[in-house]
C-alpha positions in Angstrom: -13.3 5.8 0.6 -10.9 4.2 3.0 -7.6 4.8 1.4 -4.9 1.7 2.4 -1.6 2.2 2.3 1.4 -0.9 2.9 2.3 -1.1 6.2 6.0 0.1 5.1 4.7 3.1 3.1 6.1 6.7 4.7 5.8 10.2 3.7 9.5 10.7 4.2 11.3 7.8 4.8 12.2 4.8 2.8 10.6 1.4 2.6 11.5 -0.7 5.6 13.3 -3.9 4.8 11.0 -6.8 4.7 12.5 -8.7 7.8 11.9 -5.2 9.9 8.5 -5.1 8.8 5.8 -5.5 11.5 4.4 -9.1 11.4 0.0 -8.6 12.0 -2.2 -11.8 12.5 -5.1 -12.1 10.4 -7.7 -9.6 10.5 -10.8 -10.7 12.8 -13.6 -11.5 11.3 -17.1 -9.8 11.4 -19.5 -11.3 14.0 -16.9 -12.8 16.1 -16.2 -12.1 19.6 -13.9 -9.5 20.4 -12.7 -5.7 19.9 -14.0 -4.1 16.9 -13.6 -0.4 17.0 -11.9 2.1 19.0 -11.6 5.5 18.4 -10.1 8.6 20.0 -10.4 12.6 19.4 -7.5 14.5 19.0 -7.5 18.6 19.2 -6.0 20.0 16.1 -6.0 18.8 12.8 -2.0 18.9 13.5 -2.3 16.2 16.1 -4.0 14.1 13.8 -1.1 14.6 11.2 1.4 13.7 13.9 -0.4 10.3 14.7 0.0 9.6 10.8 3.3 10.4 11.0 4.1 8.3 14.3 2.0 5.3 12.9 3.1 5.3 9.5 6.8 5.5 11.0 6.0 2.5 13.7 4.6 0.4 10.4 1.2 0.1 12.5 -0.9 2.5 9.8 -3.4 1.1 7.8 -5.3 3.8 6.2 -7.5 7.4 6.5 -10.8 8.6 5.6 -13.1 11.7 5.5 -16.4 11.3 7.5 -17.1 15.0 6.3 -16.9 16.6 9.7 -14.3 13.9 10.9 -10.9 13.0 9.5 -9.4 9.6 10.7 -6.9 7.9 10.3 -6.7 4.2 10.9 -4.2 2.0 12.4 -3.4 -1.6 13.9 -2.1 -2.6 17.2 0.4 -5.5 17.4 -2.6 -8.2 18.0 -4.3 -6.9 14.8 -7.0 -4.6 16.5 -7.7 -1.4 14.0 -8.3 1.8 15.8 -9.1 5.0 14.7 -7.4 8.5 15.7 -10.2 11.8 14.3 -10.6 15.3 14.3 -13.5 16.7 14.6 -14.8 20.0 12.6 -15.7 22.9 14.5 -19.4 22.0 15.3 -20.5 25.6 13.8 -18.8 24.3 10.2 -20.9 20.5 10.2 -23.6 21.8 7.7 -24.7 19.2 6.2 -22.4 16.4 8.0 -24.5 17.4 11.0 -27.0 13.7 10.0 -24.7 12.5 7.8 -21.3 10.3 7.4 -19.5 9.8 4.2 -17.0 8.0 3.2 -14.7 9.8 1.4 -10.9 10.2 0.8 -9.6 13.0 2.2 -7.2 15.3 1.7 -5.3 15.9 4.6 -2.5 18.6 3.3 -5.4 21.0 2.4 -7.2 20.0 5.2 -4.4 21.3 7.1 -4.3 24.6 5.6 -7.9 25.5 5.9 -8.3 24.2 9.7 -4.2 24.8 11.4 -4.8 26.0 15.1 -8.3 25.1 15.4 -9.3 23.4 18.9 -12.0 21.5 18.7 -11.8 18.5 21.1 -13.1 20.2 24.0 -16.2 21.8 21.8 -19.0 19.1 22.2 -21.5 19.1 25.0 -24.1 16.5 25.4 -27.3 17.3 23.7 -30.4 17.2 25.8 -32.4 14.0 24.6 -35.9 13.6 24.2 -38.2 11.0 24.5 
């Protein structure tokens, strides 16, 4: 489940006053023309904590998820693009994810723990494809 926080909401700062608050236009909407997803891999799950951070403290973050062996977090740009910033599991650890893409909210703090100084952006290869 896509978790969505207020734009203001911060893990250790106070609420920003409303007339500091980031101003978004509407959303696009589905089947129009234009930008719908953009995502990029970070290393460690640490660098995926510091992009929370960074966009919760630039008001531009909009939520997080679990994809199993991902872990995103989800922001908006001033034009109202969302984008998505993941870590990846170590390949060896997918199991089950390996077909498979859930939706579920995560829990980044023990997420933390369990994976802290694991490198994993430079760990996928393409796989030979078969027709």
């Amino acid at each position: 489940m896509l978790r969505r926080l207020p734009a203001d909401a911060a893990l250790d700062q106070p609420p920003r006053p409303r007339a500091l608050r980031r101003r978004r236009p509407a959303a696009h909407e589905r089947g129009s023309i234009g930008l719908y997803h953009l995502a990029r891999q970070v290393d460690t799950i640490e660098d995926l904590d510091e992009a929370r951070r960074t966009l919760v403290a630039l008001g531009a973050y909009v939520g997080e998820s679990s994809h199993g062996a991902t872990k995103s977090v989800y922001a908006a740009d001033p034009d109202g693009n969302e984008f998505e910033v993941m870590w990846m599991l170590p390949q060896s650890e997918w199991g089950s994810y390996d077909n498979a893409a859930p939706v579920e909210a995560p829990d980044l703090p023990a997420e933390i723990e369990r994976w802290a100084g694991v490198a994993t952006a430079g760990e996928l290869v393409p796989r030979e494809v078969t027709a």
